[in-house]
Structures are given as structure tokens and as C-alpha cells.
PDB file with SEQRES, HELIX, SHEET and CRYST1 records, atoms N, CA, C and O in Angstrom:
SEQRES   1 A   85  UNK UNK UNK UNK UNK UNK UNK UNK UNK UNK UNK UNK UNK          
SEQRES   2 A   85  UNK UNK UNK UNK UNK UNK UNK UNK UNK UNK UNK UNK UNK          
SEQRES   3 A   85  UNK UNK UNK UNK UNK UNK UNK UNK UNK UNK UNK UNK UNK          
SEQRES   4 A   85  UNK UNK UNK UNK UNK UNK UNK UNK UNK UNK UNK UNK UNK          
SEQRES   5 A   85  UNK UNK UNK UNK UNK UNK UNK UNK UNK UNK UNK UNK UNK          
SEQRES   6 A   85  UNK UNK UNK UNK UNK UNK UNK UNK UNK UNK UNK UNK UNK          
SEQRES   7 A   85  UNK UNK UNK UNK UNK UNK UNK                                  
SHEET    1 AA1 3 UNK A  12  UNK A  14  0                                        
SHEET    2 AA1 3 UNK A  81  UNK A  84 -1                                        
SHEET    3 AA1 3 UNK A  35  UNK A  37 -1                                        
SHEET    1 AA2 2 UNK A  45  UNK A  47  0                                        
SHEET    2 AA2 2 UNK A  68  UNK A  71 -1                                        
CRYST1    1.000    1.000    1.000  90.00  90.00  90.00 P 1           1          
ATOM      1  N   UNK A   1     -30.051  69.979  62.968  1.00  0.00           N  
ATOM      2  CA  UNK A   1     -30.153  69.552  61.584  1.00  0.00           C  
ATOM      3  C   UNK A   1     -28.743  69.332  61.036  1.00  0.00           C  
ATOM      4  O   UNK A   1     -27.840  70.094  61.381  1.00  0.00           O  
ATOM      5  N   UNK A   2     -28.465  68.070  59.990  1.00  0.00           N  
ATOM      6  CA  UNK A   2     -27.403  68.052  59.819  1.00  0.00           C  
ATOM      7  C   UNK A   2     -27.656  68.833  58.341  1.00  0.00           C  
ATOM      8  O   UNK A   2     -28.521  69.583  57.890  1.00  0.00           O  
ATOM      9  N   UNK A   3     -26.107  68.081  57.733  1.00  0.00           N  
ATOM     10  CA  UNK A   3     -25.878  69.423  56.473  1.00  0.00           C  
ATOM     11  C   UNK A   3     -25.146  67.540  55.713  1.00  0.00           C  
ATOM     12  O   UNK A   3     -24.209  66.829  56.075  1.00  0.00           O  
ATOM     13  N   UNK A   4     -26.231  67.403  54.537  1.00  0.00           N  
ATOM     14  CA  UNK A   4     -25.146  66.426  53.505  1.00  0.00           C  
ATOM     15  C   UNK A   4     -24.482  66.905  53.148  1.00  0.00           C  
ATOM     16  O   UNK A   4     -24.560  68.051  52.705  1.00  0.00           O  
ATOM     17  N   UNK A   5     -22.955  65.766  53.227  1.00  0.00           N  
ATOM     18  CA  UNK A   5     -22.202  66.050  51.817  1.00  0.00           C  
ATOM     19  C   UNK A   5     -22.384  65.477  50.878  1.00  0.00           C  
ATOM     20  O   UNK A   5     -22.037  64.296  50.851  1.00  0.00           O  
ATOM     21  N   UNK A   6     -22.962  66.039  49.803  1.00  0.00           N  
ATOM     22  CA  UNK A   6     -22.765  65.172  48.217  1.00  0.00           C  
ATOM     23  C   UNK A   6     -21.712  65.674  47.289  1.00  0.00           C  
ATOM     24  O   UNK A   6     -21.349  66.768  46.856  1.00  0.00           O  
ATOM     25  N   UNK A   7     -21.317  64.217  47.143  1.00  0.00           N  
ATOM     26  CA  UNK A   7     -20.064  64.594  46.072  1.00  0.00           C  
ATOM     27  C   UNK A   7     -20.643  64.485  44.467  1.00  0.00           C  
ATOM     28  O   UNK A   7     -19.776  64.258  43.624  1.00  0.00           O  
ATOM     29  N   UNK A   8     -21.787  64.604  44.080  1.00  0.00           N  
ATOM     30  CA  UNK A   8     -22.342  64.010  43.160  1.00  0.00           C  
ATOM     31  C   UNK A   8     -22.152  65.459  42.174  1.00  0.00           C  
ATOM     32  O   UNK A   8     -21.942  66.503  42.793  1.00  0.00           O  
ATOM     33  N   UNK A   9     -22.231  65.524  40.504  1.00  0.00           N  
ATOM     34  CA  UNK A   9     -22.000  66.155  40.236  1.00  0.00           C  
ATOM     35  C   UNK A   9     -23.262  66.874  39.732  1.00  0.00           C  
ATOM     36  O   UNK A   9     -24.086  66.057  39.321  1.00  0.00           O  
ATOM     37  N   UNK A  10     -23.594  67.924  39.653  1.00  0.00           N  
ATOM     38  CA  UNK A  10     -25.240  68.446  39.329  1.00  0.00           C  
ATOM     39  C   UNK A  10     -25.296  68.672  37.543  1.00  0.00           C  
ATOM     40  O   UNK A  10     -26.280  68.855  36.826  1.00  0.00           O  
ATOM     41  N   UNK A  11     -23.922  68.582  37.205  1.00  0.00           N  
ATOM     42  CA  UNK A  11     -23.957  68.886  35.325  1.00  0.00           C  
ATOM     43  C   UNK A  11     -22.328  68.548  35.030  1.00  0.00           C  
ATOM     44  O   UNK A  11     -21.333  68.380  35.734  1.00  0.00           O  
ATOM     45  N   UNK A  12     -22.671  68.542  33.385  1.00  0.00           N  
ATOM     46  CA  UNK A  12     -21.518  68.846  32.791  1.00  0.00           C  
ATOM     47  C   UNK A  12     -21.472  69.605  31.417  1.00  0.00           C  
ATOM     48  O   UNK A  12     -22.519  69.742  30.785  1.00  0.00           O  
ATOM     49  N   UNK A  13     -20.374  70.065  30.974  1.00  0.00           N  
ATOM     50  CA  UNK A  13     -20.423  71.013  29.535  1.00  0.00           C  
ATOM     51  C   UNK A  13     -18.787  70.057  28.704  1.00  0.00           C  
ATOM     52  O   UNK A  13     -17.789  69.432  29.062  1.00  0.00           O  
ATOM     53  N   UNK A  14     -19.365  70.458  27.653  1.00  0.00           N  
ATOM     54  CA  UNK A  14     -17.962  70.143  27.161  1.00  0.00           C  
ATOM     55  C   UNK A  14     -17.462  71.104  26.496  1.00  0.00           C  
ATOM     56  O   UNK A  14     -18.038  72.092  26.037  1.00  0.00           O  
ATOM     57  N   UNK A  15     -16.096  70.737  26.428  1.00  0.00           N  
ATOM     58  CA  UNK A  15     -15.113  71.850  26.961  1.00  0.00           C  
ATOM     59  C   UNK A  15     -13.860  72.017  25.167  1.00  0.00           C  
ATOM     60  O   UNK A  15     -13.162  71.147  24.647  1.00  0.00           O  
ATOM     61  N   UNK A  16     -14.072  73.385  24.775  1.00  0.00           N  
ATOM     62  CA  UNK A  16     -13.474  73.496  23.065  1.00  0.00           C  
ATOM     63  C   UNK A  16     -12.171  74.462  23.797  1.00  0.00           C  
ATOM     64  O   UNK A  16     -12.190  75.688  23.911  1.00  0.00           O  
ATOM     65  N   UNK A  17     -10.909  73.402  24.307  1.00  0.00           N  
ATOM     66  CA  UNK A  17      -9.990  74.221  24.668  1.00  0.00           C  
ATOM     67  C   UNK A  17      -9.635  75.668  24.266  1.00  0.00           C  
ATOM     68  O   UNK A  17     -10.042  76.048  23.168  1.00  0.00           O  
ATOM     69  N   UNK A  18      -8.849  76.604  25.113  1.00  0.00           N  
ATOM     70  CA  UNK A  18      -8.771  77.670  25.016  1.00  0.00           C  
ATOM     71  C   UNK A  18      -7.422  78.539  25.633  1.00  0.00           C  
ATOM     72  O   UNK A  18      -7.617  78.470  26.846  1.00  0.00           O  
ATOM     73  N   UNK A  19      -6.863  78.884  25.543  1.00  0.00           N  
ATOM     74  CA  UNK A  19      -6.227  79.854  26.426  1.00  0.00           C  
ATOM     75  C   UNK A  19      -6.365  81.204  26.870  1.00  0.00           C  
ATOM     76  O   UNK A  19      -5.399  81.818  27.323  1.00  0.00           O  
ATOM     77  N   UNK A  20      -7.457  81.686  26.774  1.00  0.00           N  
ATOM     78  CA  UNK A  20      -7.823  83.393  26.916  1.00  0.00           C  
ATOM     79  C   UNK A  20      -9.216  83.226  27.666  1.00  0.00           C  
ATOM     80  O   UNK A  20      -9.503  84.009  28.572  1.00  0.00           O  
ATOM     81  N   UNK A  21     -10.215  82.044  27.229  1.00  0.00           N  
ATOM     82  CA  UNK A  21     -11.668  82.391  27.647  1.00  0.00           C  
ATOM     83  C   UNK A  21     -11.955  81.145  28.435  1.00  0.00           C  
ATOM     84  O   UNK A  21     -11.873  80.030  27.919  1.00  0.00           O  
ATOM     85  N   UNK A  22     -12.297  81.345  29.712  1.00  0.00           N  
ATOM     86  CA  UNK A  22     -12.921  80.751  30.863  1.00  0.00           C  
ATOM     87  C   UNK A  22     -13.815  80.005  30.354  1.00  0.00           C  
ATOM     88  O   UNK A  22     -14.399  80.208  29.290  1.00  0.00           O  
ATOM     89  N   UNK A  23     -14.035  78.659  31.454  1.00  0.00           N  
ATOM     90  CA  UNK A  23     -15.711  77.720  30.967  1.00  0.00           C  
ATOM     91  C   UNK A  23     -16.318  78.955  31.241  1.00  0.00           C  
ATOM     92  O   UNK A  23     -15.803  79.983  31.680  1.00  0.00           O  
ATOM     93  N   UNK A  24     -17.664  78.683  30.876  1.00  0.00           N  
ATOM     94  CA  UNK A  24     -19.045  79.515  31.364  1.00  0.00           C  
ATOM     95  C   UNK A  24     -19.857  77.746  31.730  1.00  0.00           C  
ATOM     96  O   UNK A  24     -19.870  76.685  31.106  1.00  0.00           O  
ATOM     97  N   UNK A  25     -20.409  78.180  32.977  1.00  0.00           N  
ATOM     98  CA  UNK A  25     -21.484  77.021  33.733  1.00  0.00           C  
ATOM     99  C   UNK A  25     -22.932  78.206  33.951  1.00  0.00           C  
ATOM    100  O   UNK A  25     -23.133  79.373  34.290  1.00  0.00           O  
ATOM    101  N   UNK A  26     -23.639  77.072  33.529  1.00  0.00           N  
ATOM    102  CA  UNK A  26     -24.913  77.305  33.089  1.00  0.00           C  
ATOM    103  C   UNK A  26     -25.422  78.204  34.876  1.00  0.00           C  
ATOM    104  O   UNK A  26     -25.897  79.339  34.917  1.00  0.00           O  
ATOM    105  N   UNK A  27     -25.141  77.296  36.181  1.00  0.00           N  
ATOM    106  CA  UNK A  27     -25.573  78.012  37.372  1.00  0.00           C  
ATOM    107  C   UNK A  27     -24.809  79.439  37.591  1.00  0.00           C  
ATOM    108  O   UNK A  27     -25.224  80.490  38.081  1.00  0.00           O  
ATOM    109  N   UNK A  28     -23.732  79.139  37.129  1.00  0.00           N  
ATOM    110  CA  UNK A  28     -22.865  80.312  37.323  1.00  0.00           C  
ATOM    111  C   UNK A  28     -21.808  80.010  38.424  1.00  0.00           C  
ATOM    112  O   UNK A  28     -21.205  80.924  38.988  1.00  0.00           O  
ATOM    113  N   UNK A  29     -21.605  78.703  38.709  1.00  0.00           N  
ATOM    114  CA  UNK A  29     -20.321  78.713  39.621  1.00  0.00           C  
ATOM    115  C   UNK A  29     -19.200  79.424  38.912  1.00  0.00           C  
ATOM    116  O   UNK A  29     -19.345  79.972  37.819  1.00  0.00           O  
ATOM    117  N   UNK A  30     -18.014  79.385  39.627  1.00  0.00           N  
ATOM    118  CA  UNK A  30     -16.827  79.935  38.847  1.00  0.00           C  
ATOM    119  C   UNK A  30     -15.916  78.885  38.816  1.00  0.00           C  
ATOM    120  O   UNK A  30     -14.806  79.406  38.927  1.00  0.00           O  
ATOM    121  N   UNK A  31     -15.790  77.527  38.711  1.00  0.00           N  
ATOM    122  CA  UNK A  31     -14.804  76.249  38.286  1.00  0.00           C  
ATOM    123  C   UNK A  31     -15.732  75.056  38.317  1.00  0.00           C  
ATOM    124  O   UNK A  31     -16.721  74.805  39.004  1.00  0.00           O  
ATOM    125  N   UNK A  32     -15.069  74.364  37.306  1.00  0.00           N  
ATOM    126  CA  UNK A  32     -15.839  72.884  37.695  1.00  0.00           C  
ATOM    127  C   UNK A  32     -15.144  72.083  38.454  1.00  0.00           C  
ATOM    128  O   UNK A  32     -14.103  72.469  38.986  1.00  0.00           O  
ATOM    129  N   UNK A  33     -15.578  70.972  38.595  1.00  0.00           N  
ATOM    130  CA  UNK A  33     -15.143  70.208  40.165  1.00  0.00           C  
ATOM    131  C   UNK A  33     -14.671  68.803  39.375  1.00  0.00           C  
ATOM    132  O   UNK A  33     -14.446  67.977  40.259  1.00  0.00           O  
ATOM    133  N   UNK A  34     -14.509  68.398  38.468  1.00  0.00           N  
ATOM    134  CA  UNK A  34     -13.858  67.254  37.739  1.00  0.00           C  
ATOM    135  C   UNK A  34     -13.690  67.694  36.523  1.00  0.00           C  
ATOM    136  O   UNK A  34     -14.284  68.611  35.956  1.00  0.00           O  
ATOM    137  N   UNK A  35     -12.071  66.358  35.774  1.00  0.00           N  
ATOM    138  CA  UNK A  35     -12.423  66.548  34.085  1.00  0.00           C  
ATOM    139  C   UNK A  35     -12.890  65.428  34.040  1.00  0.00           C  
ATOM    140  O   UNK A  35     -13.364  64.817  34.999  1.00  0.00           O  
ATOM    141  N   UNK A  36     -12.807  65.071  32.985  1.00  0.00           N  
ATOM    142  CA  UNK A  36     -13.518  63.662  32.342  1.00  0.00           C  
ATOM    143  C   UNK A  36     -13.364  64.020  30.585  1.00  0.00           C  
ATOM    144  O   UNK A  36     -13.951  64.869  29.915  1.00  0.00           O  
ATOM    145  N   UNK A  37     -11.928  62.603  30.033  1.00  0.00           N  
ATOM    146  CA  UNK A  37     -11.769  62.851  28.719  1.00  0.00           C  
ATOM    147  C   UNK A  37     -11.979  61.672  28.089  1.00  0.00           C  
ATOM    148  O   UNK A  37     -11.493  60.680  28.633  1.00  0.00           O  
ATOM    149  N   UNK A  38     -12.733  61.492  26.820  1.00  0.00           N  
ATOM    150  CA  UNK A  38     -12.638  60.715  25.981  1.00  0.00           C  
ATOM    151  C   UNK A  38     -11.156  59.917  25.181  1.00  0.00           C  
ATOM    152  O   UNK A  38     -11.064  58.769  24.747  1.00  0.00           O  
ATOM    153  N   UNK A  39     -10.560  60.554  25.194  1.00  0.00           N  
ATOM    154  CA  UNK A  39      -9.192  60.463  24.468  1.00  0.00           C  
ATOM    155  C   UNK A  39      -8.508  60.939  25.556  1.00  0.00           C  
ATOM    156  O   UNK A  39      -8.618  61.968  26.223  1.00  0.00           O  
ATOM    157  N   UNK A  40      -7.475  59.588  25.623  1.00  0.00           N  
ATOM    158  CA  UNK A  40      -6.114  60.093  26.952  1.00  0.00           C  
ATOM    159  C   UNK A  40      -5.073  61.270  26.162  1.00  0.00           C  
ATOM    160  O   UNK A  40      -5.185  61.486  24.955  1.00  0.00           O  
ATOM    161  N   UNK A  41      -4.195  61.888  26.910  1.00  0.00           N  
ATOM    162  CA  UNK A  41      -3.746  62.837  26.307  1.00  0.00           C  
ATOM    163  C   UNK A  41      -3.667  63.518  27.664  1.00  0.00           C  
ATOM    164  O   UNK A  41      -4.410  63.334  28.628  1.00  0.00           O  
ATOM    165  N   UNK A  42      -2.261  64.629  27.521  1.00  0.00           N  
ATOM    166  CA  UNK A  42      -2.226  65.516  28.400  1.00  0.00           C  
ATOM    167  C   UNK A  42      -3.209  66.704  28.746  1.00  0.00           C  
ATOM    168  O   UNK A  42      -3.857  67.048  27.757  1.00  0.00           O  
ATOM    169  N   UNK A  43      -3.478  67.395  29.854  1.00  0.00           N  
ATOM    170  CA  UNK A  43      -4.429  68.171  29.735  1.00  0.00           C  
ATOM    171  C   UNK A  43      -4.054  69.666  30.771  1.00  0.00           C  
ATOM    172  O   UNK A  43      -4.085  69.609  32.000  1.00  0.00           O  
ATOM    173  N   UNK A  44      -3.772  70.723  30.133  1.00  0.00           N  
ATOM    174  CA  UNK A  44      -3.100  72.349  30.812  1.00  0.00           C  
ATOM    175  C   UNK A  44      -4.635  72.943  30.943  1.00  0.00           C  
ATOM    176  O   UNK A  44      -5.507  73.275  30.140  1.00  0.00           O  
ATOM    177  N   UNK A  45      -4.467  72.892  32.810  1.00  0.00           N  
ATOM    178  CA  UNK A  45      -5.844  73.571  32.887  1.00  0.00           C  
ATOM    179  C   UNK A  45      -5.248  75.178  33.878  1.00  0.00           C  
ATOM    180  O   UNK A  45      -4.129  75.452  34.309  1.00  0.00           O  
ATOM    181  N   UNK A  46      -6.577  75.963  33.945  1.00  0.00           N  
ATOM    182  CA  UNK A  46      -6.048  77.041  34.645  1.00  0.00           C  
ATOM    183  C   UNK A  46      -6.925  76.600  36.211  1.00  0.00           C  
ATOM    184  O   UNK A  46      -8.100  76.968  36.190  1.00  0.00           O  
ATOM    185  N   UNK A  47      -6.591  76.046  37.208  1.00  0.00           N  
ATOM    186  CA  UNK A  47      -6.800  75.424  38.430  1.00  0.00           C  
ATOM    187  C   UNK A  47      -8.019  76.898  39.007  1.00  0.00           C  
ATOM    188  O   UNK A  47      -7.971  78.027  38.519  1.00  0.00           O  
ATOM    189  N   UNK A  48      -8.783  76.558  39.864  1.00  0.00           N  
ATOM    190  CA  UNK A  48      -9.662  77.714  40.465  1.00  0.00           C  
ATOM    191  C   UNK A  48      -9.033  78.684  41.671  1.00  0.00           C  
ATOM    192  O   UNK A  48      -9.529  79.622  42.296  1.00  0.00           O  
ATOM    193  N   UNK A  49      -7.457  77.913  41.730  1.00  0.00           N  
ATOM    194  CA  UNK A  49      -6.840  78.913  42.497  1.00  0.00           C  
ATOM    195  C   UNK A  49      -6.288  80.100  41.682  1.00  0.00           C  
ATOM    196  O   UNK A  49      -5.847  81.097  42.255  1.00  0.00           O  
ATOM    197  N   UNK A  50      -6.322  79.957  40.053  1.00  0.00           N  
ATOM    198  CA  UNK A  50      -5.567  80.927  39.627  1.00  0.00           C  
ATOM    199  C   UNK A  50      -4.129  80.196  38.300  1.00  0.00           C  
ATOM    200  O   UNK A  50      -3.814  80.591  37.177  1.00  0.00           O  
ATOM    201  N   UNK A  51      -3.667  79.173  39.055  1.00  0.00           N  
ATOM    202  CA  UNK A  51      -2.232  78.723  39.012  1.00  0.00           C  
ATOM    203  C   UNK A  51      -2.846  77.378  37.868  1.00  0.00           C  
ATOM    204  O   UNK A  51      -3.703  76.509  38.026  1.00  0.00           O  
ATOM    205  N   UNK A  52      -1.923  77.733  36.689  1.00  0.00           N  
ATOM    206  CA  UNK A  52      -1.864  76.370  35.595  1.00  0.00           C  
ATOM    207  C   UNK A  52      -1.034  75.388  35.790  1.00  0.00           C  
ATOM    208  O   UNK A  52       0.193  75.486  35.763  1.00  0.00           O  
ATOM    209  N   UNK A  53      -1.636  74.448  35.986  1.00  0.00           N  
ATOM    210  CA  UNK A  53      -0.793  73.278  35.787  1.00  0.00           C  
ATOM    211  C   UNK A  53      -1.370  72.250  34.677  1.00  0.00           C  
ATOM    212  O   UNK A  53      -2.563  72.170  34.382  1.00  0.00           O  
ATOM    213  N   UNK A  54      -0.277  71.438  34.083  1.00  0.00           N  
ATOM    214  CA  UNK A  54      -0.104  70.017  32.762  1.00  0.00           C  
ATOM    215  C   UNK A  54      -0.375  68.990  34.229  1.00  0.00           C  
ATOM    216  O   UNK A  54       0.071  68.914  35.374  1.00  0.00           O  
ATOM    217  N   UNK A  55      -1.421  68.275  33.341  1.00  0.00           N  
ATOM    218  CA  UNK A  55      -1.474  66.746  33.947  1.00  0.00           C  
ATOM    219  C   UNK A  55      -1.220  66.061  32.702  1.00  0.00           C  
ATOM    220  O   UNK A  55      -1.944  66.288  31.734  1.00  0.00           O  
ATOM    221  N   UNK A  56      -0.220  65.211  32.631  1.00  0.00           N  
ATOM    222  CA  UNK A  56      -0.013  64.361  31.665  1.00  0.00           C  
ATOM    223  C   UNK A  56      -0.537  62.956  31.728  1.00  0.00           C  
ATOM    224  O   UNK A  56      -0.799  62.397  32.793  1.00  0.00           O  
ATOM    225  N   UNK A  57      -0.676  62.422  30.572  1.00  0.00           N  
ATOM    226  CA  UNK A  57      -1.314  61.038  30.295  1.00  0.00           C  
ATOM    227  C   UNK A  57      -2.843  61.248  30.966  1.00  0.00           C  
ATOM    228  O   UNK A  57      -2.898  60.576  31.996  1.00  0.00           O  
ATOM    229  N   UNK A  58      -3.608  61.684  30.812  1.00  0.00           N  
ATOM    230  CA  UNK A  58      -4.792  62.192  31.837  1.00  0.00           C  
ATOM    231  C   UNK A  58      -5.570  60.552  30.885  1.00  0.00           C  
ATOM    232  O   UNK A  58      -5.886  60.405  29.705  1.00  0.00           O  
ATOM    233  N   UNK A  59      -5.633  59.594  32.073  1.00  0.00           N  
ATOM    234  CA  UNK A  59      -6.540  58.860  31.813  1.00  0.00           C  
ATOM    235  C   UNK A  59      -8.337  59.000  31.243  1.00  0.00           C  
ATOM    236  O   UNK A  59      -9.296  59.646  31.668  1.00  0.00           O  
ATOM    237  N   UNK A  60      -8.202  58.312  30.422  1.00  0.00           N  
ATOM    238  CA  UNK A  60      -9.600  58.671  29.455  1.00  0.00           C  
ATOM    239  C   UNK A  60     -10.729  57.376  30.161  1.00  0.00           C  
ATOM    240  O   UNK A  60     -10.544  56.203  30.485  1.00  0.00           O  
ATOM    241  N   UNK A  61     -12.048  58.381  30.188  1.00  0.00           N  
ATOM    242  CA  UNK A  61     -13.184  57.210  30.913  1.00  0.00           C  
ATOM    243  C   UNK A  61     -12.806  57.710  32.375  1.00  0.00           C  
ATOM    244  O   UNK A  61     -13.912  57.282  32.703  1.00  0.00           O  
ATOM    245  N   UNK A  62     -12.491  58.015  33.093  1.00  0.00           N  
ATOM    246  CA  UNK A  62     -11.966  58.418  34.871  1.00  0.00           C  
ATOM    247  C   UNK A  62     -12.793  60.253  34.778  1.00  0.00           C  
ATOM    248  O   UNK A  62     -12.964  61.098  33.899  1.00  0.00           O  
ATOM    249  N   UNK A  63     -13.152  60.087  36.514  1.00  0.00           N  
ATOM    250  CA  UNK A  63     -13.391  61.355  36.471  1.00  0.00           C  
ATOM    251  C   UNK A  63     -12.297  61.460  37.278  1.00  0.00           C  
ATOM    252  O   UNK A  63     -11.935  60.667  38.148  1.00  0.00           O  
ATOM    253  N   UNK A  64     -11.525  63.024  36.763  1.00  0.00           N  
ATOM    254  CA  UNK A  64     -10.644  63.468  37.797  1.00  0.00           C  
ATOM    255  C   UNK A  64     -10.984  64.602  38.662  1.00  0.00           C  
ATOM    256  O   UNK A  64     -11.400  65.719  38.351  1.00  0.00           O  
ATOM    257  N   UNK A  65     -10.758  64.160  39.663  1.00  0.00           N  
ATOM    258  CA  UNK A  65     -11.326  65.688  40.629  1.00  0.00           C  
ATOM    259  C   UNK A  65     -10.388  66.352  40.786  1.00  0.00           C  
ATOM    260  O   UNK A  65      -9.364  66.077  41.411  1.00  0.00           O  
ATOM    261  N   UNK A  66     -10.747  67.600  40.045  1.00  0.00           N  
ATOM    262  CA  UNK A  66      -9.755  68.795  39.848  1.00  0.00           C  
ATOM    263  C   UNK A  66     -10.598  70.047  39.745  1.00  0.00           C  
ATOM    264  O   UNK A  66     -11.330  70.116  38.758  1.00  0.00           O  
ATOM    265  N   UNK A  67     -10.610  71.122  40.676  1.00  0.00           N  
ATOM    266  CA  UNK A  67     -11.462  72.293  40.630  1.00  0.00           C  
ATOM    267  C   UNK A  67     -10.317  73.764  39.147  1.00  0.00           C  
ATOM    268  O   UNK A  67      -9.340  74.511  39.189  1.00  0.00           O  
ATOM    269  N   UNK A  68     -11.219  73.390  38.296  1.00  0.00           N  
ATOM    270  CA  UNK A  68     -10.740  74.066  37.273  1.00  0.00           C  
ATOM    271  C   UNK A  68     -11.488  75.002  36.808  1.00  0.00           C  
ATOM    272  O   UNK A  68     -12.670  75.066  37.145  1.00  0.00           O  
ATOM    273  N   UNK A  69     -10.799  76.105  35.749  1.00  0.00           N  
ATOM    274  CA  UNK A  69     -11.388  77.526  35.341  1.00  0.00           C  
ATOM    275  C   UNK A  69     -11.442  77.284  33.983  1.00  0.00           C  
ATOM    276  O   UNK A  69     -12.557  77.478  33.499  1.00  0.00           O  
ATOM    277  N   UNK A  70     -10.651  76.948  33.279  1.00  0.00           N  
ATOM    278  CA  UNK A  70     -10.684  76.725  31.768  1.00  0.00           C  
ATOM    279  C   UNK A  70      -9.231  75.463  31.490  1.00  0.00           C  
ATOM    280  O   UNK A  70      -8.142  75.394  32.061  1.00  0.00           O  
ATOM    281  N   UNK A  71      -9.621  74.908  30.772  1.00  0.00           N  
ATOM    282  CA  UNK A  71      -8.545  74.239  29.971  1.00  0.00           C  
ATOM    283  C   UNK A  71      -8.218  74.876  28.647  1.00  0.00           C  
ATOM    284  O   UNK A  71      -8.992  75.084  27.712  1.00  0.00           O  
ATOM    285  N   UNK A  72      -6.865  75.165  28.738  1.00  0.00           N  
ATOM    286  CA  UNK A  72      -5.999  75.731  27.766  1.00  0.00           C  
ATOM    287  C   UNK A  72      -5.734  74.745  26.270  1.00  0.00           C  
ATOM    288  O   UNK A  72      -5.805  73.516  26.250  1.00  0.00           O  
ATOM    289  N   UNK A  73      -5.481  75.458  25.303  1.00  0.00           N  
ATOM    290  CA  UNK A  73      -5.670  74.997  24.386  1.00  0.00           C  
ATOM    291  C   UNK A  73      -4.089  74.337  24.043  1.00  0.00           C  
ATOM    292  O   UNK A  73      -3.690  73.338  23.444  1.00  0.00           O  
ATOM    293  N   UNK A  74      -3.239  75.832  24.997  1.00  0.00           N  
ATOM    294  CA  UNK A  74      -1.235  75.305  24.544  1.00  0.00           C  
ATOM    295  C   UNK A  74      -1.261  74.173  25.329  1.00  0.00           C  
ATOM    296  O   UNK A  74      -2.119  74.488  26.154  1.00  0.00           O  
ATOM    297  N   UNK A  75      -0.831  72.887  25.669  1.00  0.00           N  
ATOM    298  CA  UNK A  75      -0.517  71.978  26.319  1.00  0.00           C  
ATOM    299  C   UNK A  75      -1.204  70.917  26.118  1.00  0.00           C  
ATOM    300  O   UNK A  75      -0.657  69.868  26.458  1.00  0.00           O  
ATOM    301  N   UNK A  76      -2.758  70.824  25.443  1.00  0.00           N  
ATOM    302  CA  UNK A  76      -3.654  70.054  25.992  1.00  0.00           C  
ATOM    303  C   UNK A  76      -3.394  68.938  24.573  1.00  0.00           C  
ATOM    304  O   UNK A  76      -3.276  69.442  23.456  1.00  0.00           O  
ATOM    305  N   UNK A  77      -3.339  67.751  24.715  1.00  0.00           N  
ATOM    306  CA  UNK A  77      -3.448  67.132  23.917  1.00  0.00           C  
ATOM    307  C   UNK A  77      -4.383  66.166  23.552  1.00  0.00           C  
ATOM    308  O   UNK A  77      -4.807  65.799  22.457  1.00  0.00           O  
ATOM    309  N   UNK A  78      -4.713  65.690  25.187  1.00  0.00           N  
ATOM    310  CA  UNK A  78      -6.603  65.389  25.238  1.00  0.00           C  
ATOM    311  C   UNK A  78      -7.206  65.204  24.411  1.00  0.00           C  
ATOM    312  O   UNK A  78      -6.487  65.123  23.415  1.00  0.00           O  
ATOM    313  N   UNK A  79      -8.688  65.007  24.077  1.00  0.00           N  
ATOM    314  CA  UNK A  79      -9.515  65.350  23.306  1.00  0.00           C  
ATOM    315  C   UNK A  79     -11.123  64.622  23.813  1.00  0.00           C  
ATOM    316  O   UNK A  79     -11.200  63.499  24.313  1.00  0.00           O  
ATOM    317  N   UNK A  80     -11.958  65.252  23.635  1.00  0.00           N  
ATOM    318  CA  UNK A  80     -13.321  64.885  24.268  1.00  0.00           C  
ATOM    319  C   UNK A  80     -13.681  65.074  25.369  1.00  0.00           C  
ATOM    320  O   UNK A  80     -14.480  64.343  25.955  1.00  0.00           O  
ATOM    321  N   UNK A  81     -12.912  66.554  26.061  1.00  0.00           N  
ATOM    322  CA  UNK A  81     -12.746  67.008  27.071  1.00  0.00           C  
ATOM    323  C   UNK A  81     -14.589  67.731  27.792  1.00  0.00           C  
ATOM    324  O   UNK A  81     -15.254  68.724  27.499  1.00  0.00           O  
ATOM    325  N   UNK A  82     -14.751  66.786  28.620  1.00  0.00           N  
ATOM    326  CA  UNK A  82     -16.026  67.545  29.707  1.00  0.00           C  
ATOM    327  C   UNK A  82     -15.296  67.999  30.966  1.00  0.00           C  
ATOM    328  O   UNK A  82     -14.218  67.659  31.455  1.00  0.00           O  
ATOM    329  N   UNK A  83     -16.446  69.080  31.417  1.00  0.00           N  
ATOM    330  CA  UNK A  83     -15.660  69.479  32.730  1.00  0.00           C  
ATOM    331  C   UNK A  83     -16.786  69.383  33.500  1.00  0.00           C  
ATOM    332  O   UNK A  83     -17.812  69.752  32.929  1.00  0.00           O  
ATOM    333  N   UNK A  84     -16.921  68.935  34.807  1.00  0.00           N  
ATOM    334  CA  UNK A  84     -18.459  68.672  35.670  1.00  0.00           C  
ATOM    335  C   UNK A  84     -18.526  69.484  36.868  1.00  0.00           C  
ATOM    336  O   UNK A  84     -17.661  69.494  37.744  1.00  0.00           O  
ATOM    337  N   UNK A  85     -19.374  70.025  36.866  1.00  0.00           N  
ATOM    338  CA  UNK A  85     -19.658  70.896  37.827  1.00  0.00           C  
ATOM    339  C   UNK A  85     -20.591  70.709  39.143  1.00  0.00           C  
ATOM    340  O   UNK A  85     -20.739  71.641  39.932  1.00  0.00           O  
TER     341      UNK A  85                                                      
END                                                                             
């Protein structure tokens, strides 16, 4: 038997930046697997390894595949921020 890969995303939440409090996902993973912003703008996420990094100019309308824990509220300039899981 084989095993698919789907890259497809099963949800999304949107996301009221933060610096102290983690997404919460409805299954209970622990990161989501893309952003996706309405408004371009930089965006300080806390990565699912642990480690924050600024993506700047974060193209708006694009999903970016980035396994993230929360997006921070210091850095982010974004706005209409989903995160997909």
C-alpha cells in the first residue's frame, strides 16, 4: 500500500497578532503549514522550530509555506493575516 502526499491544506484561522500567545488550531496540531496575507507588509513569526524570524514585504494573495507557532505582534506590519493548517 502506498502512503499519499497531500500538500493540500485541511483549514485555516485568522490570525490577531501577538507576542506571548500561540495560534490555537481547532485539530490541535502545534504550527500551521502556510501564511496567507491580505495586506503586504512585513510579518515576525515564531517558526515551529522555536526560532523567530521577520519576512519582509510578505507578498499579499500568495500562500507562503512556512511551518509557524504564532505571529508576533512587534515586527508585523501585515494585516489580514491567516495561517493554514
Amino acid at each position: 500500500m502506498s502512503t499519499r502526499v497531500d500538500e493540500s491544506y485541511q483549514g485555516g484561522v485568522a490570525v490577531t497578532p501577538s507576542d506571548t500567545v500561540n495560534i490555537t488550531f481547532p485539530t490541535g496540531t502545534p504550527y500551521g503549514r502556510a501564511i496567507y496575507v491580505d495586506v503586504s507588509g512585513n510579518v515576525s513569526a515564531l517558526m515551529a522550530d522555536g526560532t523567530t524570524l521577520t519576512f519582509a514585504s510578505v507578498a499579499a494573495g500568495v500562500f507562503h509555506k512556512v511551518g509557524v507557532k504564532r505571529i508576533n505582534s512587534t515586527g508585523t506590519t501585515a494585516t489580514g493575516i491567516k495561517v493554514m493548517y
